[in-house]
C-alpha positions in Angstrom: 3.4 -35.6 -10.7 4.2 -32.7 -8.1 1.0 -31.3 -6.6 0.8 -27.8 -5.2 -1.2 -25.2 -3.0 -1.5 -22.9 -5.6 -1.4 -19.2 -3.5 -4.4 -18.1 -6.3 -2.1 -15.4 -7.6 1.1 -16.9 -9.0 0.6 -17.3 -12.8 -2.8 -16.5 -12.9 -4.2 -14.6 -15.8 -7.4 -13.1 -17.0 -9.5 -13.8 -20.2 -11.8 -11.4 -20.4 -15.6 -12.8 -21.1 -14.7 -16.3 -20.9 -13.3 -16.2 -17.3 -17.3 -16.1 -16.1 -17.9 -19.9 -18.1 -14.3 -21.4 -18.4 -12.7 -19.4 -15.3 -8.5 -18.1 -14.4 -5.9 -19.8 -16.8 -2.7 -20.4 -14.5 0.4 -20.5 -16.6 4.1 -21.3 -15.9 6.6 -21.2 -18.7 10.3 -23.5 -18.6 13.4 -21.3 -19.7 13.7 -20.2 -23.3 15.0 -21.8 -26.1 16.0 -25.3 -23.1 15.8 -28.9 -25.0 16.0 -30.3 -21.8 12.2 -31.2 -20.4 13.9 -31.6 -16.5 15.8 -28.5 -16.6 12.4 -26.9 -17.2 10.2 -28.4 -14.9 12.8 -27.3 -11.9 12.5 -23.7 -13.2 8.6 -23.8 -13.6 8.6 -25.8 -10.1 11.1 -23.2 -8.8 9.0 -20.0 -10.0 5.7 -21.7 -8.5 7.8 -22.2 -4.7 9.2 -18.7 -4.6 6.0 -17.5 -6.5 4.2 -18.5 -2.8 2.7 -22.0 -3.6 3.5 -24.6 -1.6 4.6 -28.2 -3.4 2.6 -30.7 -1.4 3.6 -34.1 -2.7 5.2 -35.8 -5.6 3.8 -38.6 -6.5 5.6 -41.1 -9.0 3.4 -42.4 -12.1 4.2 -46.0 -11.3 2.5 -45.5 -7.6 -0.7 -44.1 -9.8 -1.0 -47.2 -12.6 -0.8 -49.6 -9.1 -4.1 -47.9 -7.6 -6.2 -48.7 -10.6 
């Protein structure tokens, strides 16, 4: 899981009435038409850095089922 300090503008988009109950939507897309999920995430990871949000952590799924 990569956690990020999301700048409030990269990605963001509106929704008209339904901001006011369900708020912003943020929304990163992975390259068109890739069958490969970790190509993907790099670009969506790489948009959101040069997009101004900073990545804080990344934090491996087998750290989170030891916590619980």
């Amino acid at each position: 899981m990569h956690i990020f300090r999301h700048d409030l503008r990269a990605g963001v988009s509106t929704n008209g009435k339904a901001n006011a109950a369900g708020g912003y939507k943020i929304r990163f897309y992975g390259l068109r038409q890739q069958m490969d999920w970790r190509i993907s995430l790099e670009a969506i990871l790489s948009k959101m850095e040069g997009a101004g949000c900073m990545r804080l952590a990344v934090v491996e799924f087998d750290s989170m089922s030891e916590a619980t």
